[in-house]
Backbone as a chain_set.jsonl record, in Angstrom:
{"seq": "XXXXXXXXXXXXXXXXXXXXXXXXXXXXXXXXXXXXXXXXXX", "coords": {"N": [[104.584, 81.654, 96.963], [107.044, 79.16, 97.237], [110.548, 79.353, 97.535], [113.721, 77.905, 96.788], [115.648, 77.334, 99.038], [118.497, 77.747, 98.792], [118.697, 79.059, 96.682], [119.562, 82.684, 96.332], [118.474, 85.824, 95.944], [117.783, 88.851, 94.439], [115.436, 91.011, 96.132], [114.092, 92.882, 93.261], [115.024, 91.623, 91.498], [113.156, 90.053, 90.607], [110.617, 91.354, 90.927], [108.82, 94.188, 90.155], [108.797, 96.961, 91.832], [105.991, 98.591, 93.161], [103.277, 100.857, 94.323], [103.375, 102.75, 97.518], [101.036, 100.67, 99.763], [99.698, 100.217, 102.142], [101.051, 100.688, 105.301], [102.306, 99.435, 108.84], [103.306, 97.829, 111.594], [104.772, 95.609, 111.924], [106.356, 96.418, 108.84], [106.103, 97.593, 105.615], [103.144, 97.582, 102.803], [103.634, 96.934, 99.338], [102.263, 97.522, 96.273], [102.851, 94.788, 93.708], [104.736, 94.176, 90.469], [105.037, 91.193, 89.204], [107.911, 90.364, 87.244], [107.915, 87.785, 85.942], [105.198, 86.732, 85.47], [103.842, 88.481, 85.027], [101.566, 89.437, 86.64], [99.863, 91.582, 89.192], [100.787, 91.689, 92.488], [100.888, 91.532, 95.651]], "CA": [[105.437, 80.633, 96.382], [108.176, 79.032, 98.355], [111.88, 79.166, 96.704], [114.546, 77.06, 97.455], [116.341, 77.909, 100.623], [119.745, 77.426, 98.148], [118.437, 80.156, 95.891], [119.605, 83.598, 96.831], [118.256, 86.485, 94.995], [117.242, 90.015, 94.741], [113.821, 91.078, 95.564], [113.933, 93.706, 92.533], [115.364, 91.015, 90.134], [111.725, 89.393, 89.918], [109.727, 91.967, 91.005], [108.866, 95.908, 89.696], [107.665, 97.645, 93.341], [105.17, 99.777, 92.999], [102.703, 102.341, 95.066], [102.876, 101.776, 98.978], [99.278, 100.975, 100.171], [99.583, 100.422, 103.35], [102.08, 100.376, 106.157], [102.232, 99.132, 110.11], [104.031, 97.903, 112.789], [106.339, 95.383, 110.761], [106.361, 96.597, 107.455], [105.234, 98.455, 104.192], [102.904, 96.879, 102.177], [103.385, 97.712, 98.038], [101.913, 96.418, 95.011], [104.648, 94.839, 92.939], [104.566, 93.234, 89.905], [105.667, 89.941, 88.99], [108.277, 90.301, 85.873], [107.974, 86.542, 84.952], [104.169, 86.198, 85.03], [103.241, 89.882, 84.795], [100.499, 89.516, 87.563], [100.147, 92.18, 89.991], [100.649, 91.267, 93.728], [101.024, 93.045, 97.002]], "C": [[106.583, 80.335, 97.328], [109.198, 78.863, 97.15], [112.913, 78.252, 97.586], [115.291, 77.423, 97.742], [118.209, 78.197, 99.69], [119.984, 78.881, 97.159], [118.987, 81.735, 96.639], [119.106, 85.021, 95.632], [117.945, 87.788, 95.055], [115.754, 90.572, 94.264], [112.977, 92.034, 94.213], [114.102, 92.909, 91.022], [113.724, 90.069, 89.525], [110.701, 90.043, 89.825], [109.992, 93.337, 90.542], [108.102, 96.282, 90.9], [107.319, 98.804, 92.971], [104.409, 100.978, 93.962], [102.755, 101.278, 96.901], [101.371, 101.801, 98.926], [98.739, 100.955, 101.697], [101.053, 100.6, 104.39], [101.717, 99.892, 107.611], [102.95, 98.635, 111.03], [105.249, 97.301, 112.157], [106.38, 95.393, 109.693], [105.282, 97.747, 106.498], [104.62, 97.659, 103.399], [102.573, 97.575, 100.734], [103.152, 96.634, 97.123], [103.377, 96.113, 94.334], [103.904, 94.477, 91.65], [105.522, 92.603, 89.344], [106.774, 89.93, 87.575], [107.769, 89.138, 85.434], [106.402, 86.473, 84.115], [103.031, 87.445, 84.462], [101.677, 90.449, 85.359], [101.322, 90.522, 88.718], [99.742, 92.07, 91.21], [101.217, 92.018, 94.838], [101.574, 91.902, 98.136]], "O": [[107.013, 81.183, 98.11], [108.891, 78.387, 96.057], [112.847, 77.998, 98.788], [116.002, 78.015, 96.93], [118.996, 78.951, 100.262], [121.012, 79.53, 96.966], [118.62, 81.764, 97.814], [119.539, 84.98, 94.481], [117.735, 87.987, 96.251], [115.144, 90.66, 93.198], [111.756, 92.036, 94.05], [113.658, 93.222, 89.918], [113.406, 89.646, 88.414], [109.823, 89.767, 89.008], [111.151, 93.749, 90.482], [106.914, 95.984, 91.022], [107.973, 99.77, 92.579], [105.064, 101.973, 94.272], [102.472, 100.15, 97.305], [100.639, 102.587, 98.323], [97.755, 101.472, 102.226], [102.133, 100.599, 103.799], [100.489, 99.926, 107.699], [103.502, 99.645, 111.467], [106.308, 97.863, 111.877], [106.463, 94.268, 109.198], [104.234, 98.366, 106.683], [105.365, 96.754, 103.025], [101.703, 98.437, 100.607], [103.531, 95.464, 97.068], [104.454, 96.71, 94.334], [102.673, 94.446, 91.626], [106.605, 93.075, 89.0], [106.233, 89.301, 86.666], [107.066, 89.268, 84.432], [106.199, 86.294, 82.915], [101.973, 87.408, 83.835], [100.928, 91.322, 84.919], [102.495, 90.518, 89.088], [98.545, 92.254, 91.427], [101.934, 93.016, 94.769], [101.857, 92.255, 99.281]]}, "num_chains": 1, "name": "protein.A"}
C-alpha cells in the first residue's frame, strides 16, 4: 500500500510484529499482522 508522504506514523500503531522468518543483508523479515484488516503479512 502506498501512504501519503504527509502521514507520519508508527510502524507498531498498525501493525502486531510477529515471528522473524528470515533475515539478510538489509533486513529482518517478520510476519506482522495488519490491526485494521486483520490479514497476516510479512
Amino acid at each position: 500500500a502506498i501512504l501519503d508522504a504527509t502521514q507520519i506514523c508508527n510502524l507498531e500503531d498498525g501493525y502486531l510484529l510477529g515471528e522473524q522468518l528470515e533475515w539478510g543483508q538489509f533486513g529482518v523479515i517478520r510476519s506482522c499482522l495488519d490491526k485494521l484488516t486483520g490479514k497476516i503479512i510479512a
